[in-house]
C-alpha atoms as a printed R data frame, in Angstrom:
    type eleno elety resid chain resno       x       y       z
1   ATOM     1    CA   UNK     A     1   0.000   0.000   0.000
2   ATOM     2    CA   UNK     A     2   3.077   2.003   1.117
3   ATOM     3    CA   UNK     A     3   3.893   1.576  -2.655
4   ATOM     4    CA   UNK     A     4   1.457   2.471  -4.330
5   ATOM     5    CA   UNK     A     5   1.155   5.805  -2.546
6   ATOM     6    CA   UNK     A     6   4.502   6.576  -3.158
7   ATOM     7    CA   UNK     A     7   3.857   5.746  -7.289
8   ATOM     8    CA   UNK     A     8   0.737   7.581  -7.344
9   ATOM     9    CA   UNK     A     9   1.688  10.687  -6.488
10  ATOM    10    CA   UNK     A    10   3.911  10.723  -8.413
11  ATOM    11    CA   UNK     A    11   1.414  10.816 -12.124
12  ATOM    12    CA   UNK     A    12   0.305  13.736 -13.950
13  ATOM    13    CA   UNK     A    13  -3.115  12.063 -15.411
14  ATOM    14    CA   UNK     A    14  -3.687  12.278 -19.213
15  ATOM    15    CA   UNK     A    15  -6.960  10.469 -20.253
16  ATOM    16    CA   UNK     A    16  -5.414  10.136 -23.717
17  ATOM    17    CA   UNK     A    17  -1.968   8.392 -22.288
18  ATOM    18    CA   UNK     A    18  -2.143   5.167 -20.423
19  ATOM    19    CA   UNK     A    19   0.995   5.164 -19.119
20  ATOM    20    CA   UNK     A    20   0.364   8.175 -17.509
21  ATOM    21    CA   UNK     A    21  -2.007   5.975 -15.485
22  ATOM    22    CA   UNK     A    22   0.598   3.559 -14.150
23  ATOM    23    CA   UNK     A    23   1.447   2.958 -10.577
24  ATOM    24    CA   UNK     A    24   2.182  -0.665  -9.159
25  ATOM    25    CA   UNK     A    25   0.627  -1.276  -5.640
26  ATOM    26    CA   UNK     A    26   1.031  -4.977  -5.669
27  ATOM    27    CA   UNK     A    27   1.460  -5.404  -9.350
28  ATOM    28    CA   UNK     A    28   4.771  -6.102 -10.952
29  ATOM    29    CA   UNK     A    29   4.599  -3.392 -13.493
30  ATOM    30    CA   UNK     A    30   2.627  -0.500 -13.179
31  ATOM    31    CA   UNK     A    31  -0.484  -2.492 -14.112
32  ATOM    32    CA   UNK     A    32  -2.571  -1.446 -10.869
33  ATOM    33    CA   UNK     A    33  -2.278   2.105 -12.255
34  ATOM    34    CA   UNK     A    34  -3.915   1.333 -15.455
35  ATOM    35    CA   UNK     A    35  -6.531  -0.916 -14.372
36  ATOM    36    CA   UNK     A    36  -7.527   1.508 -11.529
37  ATOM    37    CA   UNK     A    37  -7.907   4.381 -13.702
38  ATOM    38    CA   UNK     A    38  -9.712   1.946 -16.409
39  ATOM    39    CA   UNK     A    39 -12.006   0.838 -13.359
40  ATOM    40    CA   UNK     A    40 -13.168   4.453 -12.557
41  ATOM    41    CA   UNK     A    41 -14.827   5.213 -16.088
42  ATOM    42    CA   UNK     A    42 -16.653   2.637 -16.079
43  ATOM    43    CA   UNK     A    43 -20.275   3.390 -16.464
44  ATOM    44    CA   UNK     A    44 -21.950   0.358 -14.999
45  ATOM    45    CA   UNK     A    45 -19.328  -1.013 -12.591
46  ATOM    46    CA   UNK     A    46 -20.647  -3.940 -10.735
47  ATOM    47    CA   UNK     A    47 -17.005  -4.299  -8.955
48  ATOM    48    CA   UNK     A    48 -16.101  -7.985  -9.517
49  ATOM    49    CA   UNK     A    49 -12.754  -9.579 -11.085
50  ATOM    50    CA   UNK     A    50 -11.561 -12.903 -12.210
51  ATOM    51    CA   UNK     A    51  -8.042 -13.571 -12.052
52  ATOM    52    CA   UNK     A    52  -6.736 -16.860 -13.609
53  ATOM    53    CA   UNK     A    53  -2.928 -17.265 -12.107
54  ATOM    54    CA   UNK     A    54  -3.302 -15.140  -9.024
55  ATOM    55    CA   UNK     A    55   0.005 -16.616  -7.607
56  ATOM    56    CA   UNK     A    56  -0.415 -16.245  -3.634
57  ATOM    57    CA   UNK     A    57  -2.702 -13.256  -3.860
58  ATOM    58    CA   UNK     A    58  -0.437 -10.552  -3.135
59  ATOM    59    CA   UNK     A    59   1.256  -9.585  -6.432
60  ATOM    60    CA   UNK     A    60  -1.070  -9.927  -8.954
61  ATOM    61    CA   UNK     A    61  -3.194  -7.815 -11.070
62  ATOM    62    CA   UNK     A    62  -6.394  -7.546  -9.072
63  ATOM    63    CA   UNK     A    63  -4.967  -7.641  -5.293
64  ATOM    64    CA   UNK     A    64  -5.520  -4.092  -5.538
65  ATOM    65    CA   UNK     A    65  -8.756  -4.372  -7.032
66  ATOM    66    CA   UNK     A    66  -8.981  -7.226  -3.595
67  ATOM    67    CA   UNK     A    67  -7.509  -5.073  -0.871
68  ATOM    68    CA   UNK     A    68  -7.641  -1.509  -1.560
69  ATOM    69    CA   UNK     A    69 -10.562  -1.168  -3.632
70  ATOM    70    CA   UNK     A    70 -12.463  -4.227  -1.768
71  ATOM    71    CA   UNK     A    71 -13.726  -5.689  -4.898
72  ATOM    72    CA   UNK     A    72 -15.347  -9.232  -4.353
73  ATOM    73    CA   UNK     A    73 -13.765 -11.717  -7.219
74  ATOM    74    CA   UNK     A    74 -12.659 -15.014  -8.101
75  ATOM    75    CA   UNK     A    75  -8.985 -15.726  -7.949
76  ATOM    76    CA   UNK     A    76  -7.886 -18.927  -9.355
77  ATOM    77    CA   UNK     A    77  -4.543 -20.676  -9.078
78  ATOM    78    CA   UNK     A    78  -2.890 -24.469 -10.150
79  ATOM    79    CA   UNK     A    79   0.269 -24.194  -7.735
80  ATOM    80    CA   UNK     A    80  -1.270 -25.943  -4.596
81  ATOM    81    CA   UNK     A    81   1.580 -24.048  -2.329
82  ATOM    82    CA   UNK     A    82   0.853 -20.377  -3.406
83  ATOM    83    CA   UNK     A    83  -2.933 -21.308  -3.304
84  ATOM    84    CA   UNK     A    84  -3.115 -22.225   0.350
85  ATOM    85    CA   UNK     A    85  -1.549 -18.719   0.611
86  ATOM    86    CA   UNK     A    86  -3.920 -17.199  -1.849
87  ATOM    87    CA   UNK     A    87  -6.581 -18.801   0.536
88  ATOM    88    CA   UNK     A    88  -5.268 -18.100   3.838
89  ATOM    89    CA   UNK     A    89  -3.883 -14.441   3.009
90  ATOM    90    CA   UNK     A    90  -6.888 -13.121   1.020
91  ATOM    91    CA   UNK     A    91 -10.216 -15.143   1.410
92  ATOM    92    CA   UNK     A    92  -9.814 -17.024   4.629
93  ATOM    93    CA   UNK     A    93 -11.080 -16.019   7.992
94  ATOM    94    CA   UNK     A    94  -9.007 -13.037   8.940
95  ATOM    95    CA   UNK     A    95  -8.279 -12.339   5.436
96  ATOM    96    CA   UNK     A    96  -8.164  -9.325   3.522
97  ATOM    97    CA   UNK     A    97 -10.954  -9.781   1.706
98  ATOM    98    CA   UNK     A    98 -13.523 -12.351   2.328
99  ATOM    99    CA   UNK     A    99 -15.735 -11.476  -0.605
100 ATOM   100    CA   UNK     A   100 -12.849 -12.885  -2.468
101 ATOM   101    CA   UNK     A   101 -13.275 -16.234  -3.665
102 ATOM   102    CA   UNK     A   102  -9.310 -18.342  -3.541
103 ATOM   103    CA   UNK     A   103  -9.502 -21.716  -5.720
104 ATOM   104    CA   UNK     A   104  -6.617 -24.072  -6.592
105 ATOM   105    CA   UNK     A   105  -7.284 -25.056 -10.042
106 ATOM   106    CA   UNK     A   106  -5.570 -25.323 -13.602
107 ATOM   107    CA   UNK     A   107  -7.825 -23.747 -16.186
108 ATOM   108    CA   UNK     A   108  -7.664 -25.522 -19.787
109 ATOM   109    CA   UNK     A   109  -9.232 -24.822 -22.583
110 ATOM   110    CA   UNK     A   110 -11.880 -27.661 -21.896
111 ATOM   111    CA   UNK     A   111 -12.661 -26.390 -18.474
112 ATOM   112    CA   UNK     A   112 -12.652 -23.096 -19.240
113 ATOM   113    CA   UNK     A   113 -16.450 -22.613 -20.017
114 ATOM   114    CA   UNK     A   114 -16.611 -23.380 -16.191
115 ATOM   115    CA   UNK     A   115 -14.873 -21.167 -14.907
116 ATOM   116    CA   UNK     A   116 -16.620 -18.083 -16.503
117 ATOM   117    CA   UNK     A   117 -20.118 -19.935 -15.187
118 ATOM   118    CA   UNK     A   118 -18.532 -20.113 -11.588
119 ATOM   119    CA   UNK     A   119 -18.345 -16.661 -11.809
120 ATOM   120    CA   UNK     A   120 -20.462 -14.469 -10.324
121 ATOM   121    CA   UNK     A   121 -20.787 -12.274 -13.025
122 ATOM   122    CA   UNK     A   122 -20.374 -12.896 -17.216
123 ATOM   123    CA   UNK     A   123 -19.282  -9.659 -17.531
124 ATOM   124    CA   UNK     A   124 -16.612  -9.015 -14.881
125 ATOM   125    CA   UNK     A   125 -15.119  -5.385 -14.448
126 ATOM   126    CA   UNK     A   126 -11.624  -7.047 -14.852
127 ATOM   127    CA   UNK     A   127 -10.377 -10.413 -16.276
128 ATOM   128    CA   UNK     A   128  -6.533 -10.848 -15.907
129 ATOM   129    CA   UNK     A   129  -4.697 -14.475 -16.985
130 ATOM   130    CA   UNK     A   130  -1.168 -15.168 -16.645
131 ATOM   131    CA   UNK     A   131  -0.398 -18.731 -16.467
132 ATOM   132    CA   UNK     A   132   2.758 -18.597 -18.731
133 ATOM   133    CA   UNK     A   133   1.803 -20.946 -21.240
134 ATOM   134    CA   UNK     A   134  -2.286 -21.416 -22.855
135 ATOM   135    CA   UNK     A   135  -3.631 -18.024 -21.824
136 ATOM   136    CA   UNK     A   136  -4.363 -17.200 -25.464
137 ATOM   137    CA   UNK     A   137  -6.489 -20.415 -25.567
138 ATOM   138    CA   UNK     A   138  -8.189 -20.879 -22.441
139 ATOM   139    CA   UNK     A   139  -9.035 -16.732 -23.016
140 ATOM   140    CA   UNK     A   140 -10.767 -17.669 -26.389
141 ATOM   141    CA   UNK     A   141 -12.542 -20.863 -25.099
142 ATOM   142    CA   UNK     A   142 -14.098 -18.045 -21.979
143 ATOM   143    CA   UNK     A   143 -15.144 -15.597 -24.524
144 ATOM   144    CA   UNK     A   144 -17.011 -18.170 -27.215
145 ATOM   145    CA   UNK     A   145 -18.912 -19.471 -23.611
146 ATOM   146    CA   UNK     A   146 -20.331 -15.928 -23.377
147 ATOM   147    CA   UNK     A   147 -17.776 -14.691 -20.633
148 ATOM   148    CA   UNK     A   148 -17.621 -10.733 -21.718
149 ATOM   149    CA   UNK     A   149 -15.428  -9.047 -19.074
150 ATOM   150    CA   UNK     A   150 -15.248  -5.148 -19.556
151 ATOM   151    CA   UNK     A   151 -11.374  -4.675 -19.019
152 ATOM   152    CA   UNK     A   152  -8.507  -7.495 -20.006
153 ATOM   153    CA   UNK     A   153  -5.056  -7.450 -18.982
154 ATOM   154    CA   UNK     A   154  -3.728 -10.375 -20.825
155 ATOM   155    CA   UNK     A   155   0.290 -11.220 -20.829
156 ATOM   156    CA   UNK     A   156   1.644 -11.231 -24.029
157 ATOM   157    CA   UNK     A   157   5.397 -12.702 -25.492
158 ATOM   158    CA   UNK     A   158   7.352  -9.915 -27.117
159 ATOM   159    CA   UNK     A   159   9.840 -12.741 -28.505
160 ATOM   160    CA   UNK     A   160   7.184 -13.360 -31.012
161 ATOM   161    CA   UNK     A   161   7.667  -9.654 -32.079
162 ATOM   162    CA   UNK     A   162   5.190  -6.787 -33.176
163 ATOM   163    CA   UNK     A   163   4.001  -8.479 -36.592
164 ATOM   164    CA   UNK     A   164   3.426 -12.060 -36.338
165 ATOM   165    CA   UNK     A   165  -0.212 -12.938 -35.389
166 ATOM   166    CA   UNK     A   166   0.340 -16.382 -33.235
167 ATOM   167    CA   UNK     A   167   0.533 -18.369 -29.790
168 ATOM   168    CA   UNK     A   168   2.087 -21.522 -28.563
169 ATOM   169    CA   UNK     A   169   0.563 -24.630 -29.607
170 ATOM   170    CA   UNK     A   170  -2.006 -25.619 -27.199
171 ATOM   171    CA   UNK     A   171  -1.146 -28.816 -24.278
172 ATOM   172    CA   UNK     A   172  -3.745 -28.720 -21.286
173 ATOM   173    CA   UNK     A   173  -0.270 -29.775 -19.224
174 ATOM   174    CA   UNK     A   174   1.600 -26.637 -20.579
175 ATOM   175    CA   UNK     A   175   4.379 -25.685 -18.177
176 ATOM   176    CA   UNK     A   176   7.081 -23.156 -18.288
177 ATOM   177    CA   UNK     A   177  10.766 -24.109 -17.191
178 ATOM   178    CA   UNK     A   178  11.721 -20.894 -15.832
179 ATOM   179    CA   UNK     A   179  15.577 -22.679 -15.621
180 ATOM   180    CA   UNK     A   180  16.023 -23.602 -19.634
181 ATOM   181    CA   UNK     A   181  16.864 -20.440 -20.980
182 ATOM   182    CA   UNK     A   182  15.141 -21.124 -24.417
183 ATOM   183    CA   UNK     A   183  12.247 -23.495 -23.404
184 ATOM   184    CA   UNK     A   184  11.188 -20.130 -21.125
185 ATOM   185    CA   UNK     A   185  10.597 -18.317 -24.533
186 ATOM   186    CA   UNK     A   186   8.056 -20.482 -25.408
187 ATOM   187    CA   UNK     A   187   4.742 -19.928 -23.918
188 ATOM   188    CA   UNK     A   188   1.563 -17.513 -24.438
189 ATOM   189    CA   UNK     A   189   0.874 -15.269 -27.548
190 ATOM   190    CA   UNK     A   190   1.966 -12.125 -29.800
191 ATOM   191    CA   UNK     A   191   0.614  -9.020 -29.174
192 ATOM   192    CA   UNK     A   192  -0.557  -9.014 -32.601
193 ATOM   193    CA   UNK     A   193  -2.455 -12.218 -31.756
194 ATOM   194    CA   UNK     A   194  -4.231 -11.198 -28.744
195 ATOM   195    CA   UNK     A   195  -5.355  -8.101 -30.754
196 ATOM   196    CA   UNK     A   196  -6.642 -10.134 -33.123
197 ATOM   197    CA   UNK     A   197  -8.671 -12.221 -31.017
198 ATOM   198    CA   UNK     A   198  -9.785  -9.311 -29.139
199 ATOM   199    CA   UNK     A   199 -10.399  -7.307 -32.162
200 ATOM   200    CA   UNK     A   200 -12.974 -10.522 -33.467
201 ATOM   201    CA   UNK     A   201 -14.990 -10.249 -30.464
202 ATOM   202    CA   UNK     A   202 -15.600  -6.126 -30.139
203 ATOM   203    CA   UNK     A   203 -13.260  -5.260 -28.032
204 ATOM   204    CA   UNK     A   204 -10.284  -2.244 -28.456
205 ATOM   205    CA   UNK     A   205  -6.986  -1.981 -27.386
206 ATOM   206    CA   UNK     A   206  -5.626   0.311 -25.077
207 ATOM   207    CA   UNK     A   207  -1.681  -0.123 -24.317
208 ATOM   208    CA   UNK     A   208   0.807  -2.185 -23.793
209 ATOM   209    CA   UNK     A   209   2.609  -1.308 -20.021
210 ATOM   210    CA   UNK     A   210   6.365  -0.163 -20.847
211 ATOM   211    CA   UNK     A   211   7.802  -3.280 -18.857
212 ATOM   212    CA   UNK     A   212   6.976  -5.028 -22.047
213 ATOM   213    CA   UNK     A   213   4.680  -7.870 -20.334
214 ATOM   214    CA   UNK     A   214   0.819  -7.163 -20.385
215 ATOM   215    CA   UNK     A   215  -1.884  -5.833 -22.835
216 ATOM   216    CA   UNK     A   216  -5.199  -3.811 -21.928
217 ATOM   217    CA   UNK     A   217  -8.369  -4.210 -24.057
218 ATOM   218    CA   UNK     A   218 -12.000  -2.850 -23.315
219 ATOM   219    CA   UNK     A   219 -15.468  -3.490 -24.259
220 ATOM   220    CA   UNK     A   220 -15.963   0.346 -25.645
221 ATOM   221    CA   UNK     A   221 -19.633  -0.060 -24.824
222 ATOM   222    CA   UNK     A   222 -19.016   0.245 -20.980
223 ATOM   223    CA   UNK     A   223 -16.982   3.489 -21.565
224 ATOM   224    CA   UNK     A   224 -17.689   7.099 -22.805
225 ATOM   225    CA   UNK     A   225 -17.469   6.867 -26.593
226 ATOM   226    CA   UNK     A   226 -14.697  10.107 -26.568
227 ATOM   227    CA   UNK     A   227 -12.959   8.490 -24.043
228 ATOM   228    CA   UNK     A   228 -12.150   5.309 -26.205
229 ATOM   229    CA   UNK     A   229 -11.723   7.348 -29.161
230 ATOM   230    CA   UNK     A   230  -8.835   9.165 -27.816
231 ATOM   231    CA   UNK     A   231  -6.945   6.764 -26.030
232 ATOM   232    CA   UNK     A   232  -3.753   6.977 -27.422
233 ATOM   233    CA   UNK     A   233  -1.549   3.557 -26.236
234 ATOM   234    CA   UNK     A   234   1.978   2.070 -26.636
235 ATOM   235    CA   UNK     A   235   1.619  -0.926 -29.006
236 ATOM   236    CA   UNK     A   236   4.341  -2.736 -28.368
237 ATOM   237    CA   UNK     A   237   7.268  -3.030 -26.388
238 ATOM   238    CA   UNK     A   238  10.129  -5.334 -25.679
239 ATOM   239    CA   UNK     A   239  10.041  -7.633 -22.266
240 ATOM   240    CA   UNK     A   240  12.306  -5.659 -20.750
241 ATOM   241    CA   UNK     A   241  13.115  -8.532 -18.042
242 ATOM   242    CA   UNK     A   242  13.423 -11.333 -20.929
243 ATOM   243    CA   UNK     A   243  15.871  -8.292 -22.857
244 ATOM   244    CA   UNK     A   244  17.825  -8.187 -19.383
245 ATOM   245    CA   UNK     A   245  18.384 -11.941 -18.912
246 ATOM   246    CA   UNK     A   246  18.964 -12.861 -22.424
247 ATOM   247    CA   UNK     A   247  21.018 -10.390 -23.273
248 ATOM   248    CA   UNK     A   248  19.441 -10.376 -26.790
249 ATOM   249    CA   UNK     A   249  16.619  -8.502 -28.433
250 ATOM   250    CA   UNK     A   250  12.842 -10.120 -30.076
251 ATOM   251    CA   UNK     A   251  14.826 -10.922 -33.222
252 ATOM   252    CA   UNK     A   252  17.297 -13.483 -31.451
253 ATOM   253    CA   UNK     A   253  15.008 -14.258 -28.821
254 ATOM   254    CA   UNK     A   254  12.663 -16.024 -31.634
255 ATOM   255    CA   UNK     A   255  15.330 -17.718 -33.749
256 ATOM   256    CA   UNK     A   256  16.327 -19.294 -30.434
257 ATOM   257    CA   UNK     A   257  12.494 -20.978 -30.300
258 ATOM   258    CA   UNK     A   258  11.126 -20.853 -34.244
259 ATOM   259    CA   UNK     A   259  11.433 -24.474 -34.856
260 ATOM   260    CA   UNK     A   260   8.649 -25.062 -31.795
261 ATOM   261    CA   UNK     A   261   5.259 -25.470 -32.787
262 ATOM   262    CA   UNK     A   262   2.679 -22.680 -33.090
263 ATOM   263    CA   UNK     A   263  -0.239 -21.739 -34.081
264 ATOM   264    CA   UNK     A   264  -1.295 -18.568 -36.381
265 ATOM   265    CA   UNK     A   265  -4.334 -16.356 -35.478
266 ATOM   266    CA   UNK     A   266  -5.920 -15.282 -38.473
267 ATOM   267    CA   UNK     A   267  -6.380 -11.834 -38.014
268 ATOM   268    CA   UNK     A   268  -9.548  -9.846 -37.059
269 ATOM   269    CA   UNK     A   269 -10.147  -6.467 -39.014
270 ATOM   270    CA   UNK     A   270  -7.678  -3.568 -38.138
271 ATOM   271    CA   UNK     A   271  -6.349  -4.375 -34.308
């Protein structure tokens, strides 16, 4: 909290600049900023979330949302040891937030449909996924159940670069080796992809964050038409943290992992 005090007063607020909007309570990078400011032009805010890789609950993109806001949502998470955390530190009794909703589960594309029905609302204020690896697919298997969240803040893979529309081939057991240096490349989906997915189903982008890691879409209905139409965004940036431990740039970063399988999204219209 002590954090994002400091970071907030620190912004001058342009309604036309995202990053402007940026502050990181108990996000990694700035996101809490961006989805805060998002959250307050909403016109018909019913002040629920559904996070799918909330890690223990305490850096992730909605424990603001959770704690300081006191938003009631569903956090989901397939690591049974941050979980119990999750559980204890958030929903539990003598948690943060008990209108907060902790479950240990790995979403897949096939249970996906679930999910959005276990939530208590189909169109959620905010819908974050990181979970390294499927998030392109189990996002697209939500949204063709009917799940319509207003604001996304979906991870996307700058290795892949600005122009290629694509994501990882899909495996329900998708898992990320943090310690192979190339096998960590491979996971999730371009920024071109996720705004052509998003772009299919009526949404618009906003930004990417300049740490290079997460995208923001809306569904413009829920916002003031001149607000959407003057949001000006970054559309891409590098992974700054992928840049600092590879040494290497996009470019390299893909030749390392372009014999892997993928998949290519057919683009959507102009994203």
């Amino acid at each position: 909290m002590s954090r994002a005090a400091a970071t907030s007063s620190l912004r001058e607020l342009d309604p036309t600049d995202p990053i402007s909007w940026s502050f990181s309570g108990f996000s990694q990078n700035g996101e809490d900023g961006i989805i805060d400011y998002l959250a307050s032009r909403l016109r018909n805010p019913n002040y629920y979330f559904v996070e799918i890789g909330a890690a223990d609950g305490l850096e992730n993109n909605t424990s603001w949302l959770a704690i300081a806001r006191r938003y009631s949502g569903l956090m989901l998470e397939a690591d049974p040891d941050a979980a119990a955390v999750c559980q204890q530190m958030i929903s539990g009794r003598g948690g943060l937030n008990i209108r907060v909703e902790s479950v240990c589960a790995r979403v897949t594309r096939e249970n996906a449909p679930a999910i959005g029905r276990r939530a208590l609302f189909r169109d959620a204020d905010v819908y974050s996924i990181d979970i390294d690896g499927n998030d392109y697919h189990v996002t697209e298997a939500l949204l063709n159940a009917g799940f319509r969240p207003k604001i996304c803040v979906v991870e996307y893979n700058s290795a892949f670069g600005p122009a290629r529309s694509m994501t990882v081939q899909y495996r329900s057991d998708h898992a990320i080796d943090f310690d192979d240096t190339v096998g960590s490349l491979y996971y999730g989906a371009s920024i071109t992809g996720w705004r052509s997915l998003f772009v299919k189903n009526s949404y618009v982008f906003v930004t990417v964050e300049p740490s290079g890691t997460n995208a923001f879409f809306i569904d413009p209905a829920e916002f003031e038409p001149n607000f959407v139409k003057g949001l000006k965004g970054l559309a891409f940036q590098e992974n700054l943290w992928q840049l600092m431990r590879l040494r290497v740039g996009w470019r390299e970063q893909f030749e390392l992992i372009e014999d892997r399988e993928f998949v290519e999204v057919a683009r959507a219209g102009t994203p």
